[in-house]
Each structure stands twice: as structure tokens, then as C-alpha cells.
C-alpha positions in Angstrom: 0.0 0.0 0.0 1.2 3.6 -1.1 2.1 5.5 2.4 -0.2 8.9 1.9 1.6 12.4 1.3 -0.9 14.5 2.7 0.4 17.4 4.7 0.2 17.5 8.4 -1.1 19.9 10.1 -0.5 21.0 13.7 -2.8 23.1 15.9 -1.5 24.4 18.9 -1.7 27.7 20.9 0.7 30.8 20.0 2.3 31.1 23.2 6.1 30.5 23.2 5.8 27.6 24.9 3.0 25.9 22.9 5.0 26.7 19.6 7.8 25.3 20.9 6.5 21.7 21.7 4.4 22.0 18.6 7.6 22.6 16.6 9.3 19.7 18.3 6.5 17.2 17.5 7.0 18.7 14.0 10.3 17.8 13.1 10.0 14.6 14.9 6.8 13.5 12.2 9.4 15.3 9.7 12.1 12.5 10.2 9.5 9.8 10.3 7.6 11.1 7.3 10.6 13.1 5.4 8.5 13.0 2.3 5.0 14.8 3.8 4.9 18.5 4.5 4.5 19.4 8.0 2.5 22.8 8.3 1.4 24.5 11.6 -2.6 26.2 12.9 -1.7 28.9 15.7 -4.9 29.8 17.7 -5.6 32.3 20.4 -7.3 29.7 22.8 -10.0 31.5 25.3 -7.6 30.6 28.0 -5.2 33.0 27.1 -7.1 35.7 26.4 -8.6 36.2 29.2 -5.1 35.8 30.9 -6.1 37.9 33.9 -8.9 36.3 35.0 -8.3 33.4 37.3 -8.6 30.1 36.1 -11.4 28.7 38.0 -13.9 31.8 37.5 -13.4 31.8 33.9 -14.2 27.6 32.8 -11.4 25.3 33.9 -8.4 24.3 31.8 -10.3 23.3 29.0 -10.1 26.9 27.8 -6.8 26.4 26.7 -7.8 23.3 24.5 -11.4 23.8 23.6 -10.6 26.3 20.2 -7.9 23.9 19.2 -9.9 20.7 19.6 -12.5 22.5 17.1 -9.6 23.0 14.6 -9.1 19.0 14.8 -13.0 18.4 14.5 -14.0 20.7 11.6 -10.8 19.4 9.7 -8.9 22.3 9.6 -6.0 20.5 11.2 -4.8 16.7 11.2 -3.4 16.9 15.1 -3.2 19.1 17.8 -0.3 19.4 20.6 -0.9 20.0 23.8 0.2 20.2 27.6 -1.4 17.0 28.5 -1.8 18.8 32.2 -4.4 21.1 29.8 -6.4 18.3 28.4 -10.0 17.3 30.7 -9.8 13.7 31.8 -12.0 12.4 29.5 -11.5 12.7 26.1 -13.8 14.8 24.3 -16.1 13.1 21.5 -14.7 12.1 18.4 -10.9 12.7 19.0 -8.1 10.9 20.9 -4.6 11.0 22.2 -2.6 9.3 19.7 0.5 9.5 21.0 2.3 10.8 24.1 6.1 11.4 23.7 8.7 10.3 27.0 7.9 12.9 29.4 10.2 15.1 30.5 10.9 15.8 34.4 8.0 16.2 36.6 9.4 18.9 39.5 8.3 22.2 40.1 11.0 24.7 39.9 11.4 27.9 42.1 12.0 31.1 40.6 12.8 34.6 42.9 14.8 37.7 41.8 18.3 36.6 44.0 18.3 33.3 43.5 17.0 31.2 46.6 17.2 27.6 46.2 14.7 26.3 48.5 11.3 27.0 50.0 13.4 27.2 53.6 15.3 29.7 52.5 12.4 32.3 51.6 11.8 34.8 54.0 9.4 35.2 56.7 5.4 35.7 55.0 7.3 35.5 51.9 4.6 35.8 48.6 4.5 33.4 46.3 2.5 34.2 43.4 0.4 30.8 42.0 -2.8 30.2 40.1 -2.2 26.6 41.3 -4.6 25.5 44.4 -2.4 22.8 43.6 0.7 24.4 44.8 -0.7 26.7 46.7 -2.3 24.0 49.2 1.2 22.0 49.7 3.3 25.4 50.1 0.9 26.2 52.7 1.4 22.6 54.5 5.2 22.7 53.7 5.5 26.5 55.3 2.5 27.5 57.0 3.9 31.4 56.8 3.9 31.8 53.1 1.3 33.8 51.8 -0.1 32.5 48.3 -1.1 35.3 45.7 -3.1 34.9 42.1 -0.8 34.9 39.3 -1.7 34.5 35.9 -0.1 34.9 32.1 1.8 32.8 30.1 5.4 31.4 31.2 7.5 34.6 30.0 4.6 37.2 31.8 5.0 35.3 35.3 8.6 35.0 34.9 8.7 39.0 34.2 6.2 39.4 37.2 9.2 38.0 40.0 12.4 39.3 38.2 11.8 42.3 36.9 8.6 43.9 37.7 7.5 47.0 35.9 6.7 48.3 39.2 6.5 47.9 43.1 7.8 44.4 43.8 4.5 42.2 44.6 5.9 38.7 44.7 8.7 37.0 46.2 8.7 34.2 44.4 6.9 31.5 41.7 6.7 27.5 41.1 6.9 26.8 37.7 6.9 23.6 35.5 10.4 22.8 35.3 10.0 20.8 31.9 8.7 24.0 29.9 11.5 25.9 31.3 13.5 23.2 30.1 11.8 23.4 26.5 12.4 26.9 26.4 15.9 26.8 26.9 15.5 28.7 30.1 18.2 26.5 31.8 19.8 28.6 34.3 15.9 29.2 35.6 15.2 25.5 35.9 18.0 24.7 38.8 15.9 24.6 41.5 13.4 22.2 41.0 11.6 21.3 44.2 11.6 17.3 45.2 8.3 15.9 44.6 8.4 15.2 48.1 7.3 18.0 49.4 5.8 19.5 45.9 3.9 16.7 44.5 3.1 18.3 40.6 -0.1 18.0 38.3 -1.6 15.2 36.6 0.1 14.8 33.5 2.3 17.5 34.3 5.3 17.3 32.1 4.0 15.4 29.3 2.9 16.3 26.2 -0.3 15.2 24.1 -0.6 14.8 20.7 -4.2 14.1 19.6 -6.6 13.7 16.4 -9.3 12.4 15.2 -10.6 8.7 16.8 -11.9 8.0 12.7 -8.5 9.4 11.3 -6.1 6.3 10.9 -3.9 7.6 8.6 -3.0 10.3 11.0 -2.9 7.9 14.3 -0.3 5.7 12.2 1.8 8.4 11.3 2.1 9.4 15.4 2.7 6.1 16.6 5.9 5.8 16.5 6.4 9.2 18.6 4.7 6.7 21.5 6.7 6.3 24.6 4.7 3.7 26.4 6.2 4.0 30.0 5.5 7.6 29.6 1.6 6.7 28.2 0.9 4.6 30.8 1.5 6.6 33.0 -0.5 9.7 32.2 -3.2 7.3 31.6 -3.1 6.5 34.8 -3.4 10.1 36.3 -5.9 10.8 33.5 -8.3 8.1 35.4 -7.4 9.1 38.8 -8.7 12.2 37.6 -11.9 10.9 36.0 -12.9 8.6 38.6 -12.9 11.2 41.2 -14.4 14.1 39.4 -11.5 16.4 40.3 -11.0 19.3 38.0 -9.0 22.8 38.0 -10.8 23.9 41.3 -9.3 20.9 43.2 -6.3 21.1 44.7 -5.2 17.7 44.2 -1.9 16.0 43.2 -0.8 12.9 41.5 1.8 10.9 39.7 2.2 8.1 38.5 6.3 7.3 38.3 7.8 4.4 36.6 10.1 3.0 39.1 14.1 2.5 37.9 14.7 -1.4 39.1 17.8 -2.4 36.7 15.3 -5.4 35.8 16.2 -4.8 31.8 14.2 -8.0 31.6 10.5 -7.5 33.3 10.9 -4.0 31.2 11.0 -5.6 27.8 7.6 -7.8 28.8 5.7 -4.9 30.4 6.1 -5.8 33.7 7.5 -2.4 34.8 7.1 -1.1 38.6 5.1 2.3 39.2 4.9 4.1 42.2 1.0 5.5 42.3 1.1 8.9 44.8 -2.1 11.4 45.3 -2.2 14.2 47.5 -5.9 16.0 48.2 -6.2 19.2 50.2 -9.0 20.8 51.2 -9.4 24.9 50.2 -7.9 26.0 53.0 -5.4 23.6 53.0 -5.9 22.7 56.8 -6.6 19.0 56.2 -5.5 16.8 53.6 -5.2 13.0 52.7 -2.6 10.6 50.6 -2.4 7.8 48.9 1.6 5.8 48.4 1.9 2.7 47.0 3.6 0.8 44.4 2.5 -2.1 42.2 3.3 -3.6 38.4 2.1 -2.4 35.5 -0.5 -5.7 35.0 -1.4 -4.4 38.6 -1.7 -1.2 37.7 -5.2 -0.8 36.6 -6.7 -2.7 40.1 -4.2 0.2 42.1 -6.4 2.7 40.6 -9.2 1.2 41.8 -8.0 0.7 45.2 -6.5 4.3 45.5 -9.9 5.6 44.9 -11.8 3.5 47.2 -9.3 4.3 49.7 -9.2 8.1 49.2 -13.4 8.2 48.9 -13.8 6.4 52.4 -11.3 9.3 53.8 -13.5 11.9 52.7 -12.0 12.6 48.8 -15.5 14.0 47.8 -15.9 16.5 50.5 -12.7 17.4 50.2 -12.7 17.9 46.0 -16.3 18.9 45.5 -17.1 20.9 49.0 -19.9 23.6 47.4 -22.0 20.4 47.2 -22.0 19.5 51.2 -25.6 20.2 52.4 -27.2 20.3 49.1 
């Protein structure tokens, strides 16, 4: 059979960081498809223009992906790149993730103007601007002094915010995504990544999505290859976590799923791979919490799921995620 030469076309959202993994999912297709034209959609998403408005007044996180999903479903584009951390747990009707790249490294990073390396080191009622409850909710648990303040914009606006504010200082520091920092080149800003320890990050956080349409199998072929199955199981993993618990951008929750280095080259090459399953939920105000820690092989992996969410429902996961609906 004749391998197709349509062009490809990538959607993706025109911030620096979007074009950047766009452009890297680009040249990969590009070496494994040298003789199809790779050609690029950039949208405005909804997300990012209302970049001042905090995220969970404004829709949830699928503004960032909604307006690029339409690209992929009224055929104006073959696939669409995204932060997988942007993408609702359940996929949306009539398109799929085919393909999720290695991931790169999960940490949180902190940036401040003279260089602190560690949340212990920041001052006394430092601020720490975040839109993350996320990170807001395990800074507060990790140093009950800091003081937590909105923060929105893409990567390069935060980053200007901290360092070199256009005004009266108004934040002593930020957590950012290590991995786009990383992407952007932005090396000497990615040193301080934060353990996951005491800065568990986002589902999916770190990995990137590339998705199409569920009916378009000459496209799903063609990003096949760009697969990285340890990496896909993974995210899949979070993705259900996610799902099964009903936890969205208003949730301060945590989790990651983290393929577990055991030297086994063996049990590797027949899927039998060890994960380490964490989740972290926090209420609003951060004062009470619960976890979930435990480690189990990939065949196992779908029962762990299972068992994490039992476990974390019968410690009060749903009052703690969904608390607008007590009393109702």
C-alpha cells in the first residue's frame, strides 16, 4: 500500500511555549515522514485571552484546549499538541490521544529575583504568586507562613512578574513547570526544581499530548511511533485518577504516577515495569488533607487505581474535592 503524502497539520496555541513543543512534535513527524509537509494552525485559545482572569472563575483548563480541539474536529488540522496537564480527563467526543512522547521531568521549579534555592530559604510571610490550588495548598502545609497570591499569564509574563517587575515588587517568588523551562531553553531558571516530596506536581504534568481524530487512521499511524509507552501509561493512569474522582482545575489535588528505575532490563521488555502510584488532596484551606503511596506492576496497575480511589473516597475525597455540594 502507497504511504499517503498528505500534509500535516499542527494546531497548537501561539504562546512561546506551545509553539515550541508544537515545533518539536513537527520535526519529529518530519524525520519519520521526510517525504510529507509538516504545516502549523496557531490559535488564540479562550484561555489566554482572558489571561487575567483566574482560572477557576473563567471555565477550567479546557479553555486552553477547547478552540484547538475544534480546529481538529472541523478538519482544519490533522493533530493538535498540547500540555497534557491542559487536556479534561475524558476525552472529548470524536478525538483521541494518539501519542504521548517520554515525558520530561515532573518537578516544580522555584523562581525569585536573588536566586533562593529552597522553600526554607524564603523569607518570613514570603509571597508566592500561583494560580495553582495545587501548589498553593502544599506550600501552605510545607510553610504555613507563606502567603499565596493569584498569578496569571503565560510562562514569560509570570517569569517578568518575580524578576523584573515593571513596578512595586508584589511577589517573592513562583513555582513553575520545570520541563517547559527546560523546553524553552531557560536553563539557568530550571535549577531549583523542588523534590516531589514535598511538591507533588499536576496530573500529567510534564507530558505532552498529541491528539486527532478517533476516525483518522492515517494520522494515528503516522504518530505512533512518537509513542513512549512508559510515559503513556503513566499519564493514563493520572488521567483516570482524575476521572474517577471528578476532580477538576478547582481541586487542589496532586498525583503521579512514576515508573520506578529497578535495573530489571528484563521485566521491562515484557511490560512488567514497577510504578509508584502517589495522590495528595487538600481541602481549600489547606488545613486538612489525605494521601495515597503505594507501588504495584504495570499488570497491577489498573486494580491500584481502583484501590486508590476507594481508599481516598472512604477518607472523605469527595468532600474534600467537590465541597460547594455538602448540604445540598
Amino acid at each position: 500500500m502507497r504511504r499517503s503524502r498528505k500534509p500535516i497539520i499542527i494546531a497548537s496555541r501561539r504562546s512561546t511555549l506551545a509553539r515550541t513543543q508544537a515545533e518539536m512534535v513537527g520535526r519529529a513527524l518530519a524525520k519519520l515522514h521526510p517525504n510529507v509537509q509538516i504545516q502549523y494552525k496557531w490559535i488564540e485559545s479562550e484561555g489566554d485571552q482572558l489571561a487575567d482572569q483566574p482560572l477557576t472563575d473563567i471555565g477550567g483548563k479546557g479553555l486552553f484546549t477547547r478552540s484547538i480541539e475544534r480546529s481538529l474536529l472541523s478538519k482544519q488540522a490533522d493533530i493538535a499538541v498540547h500540555s497534557l496537564k491542559d487536556l479534561p480527563a475524558l476525552d472529548t467526543p470524536g478525538l483521541m490521544i494518539a501519542a504521548v512522547p517520554k515525558r520530561a521531568i515532573v518537578n516544580d521549579c522555584l523562581i525569585t529575583p536573588n536566586n533562593i534555592k529552597s522553600l526554607k530559604e524564603l523569607p518570613e510571610n514570603a509571597v508566592v504568586g500561583t494560580a495553582s490550588p495545587r501548589r498553593a495548598a502544599q506550600l501552605k502545609q510545607h510553610r504555613p507562613d507563606i502567603q499565596t497570591k493569584l498569578i496569571r499569564g503565560n510562562l514569560d509574563t509570570r517569569i517578568d512578574k518575580v524578576l523584573t517587575p515593571a513596578g512595586e515588587k508584589e511577589f517573592d517568588a513562583t513555582l513553575l513547570a520545570a520541563a517547559g523551562l527546560r523546553r524553552l531553553k531557560k536553563l539557568d531558571l530550571a535549577e531549583n526544581t523542588i523534590p516531589t516530596d514535598i511538591i507533588l506536581p499536576a496530573a500529567c504534568q510534564a507530558a505532552l499530548a498529541i491528539q486527532c481524530r478517533s476516525d483518522d487512521h492515517v494520522t494515528l499511524t503516522r504518530c505512533l511511533p512518537l509513542n513512549h509507552p512508559g510515559s503513556a501509561t503513566a499519564v493514563h493512569a493520572e488521567r483516570q485518577i482524575l476521572a474517577d474522582l471528578e476532580a477538576d482545575c478547582h481541586a487542589a489535588i496532586a498525583v503521579l504516577a512514576e515508573p520506578l528505575e529497578t535495573g530489571d532490563t528484563l521485566n521491562k521488555q515484557i511490560g512488567d515495569q514497577n510504578y509508584r502510584l502517589r495522590i495528595r488532596i487538600f481541602s481549600p484551606s489547606a488545613e486538612r488533607h489525605i494521601e495515597f503511596d503505594q507501588t504495584t506492576k504495570t499488570k497491577e496497575l489498573r486494580r491500584l487505581l481502583k484501590t486508590a480511589v476507594r481508599q481516598l473516597k472512604d477518607q472523605g475525597a469527595d468532600d474534600l474535592l467537590h465541597p460547594q455540594t455538602i448540604g445540598v
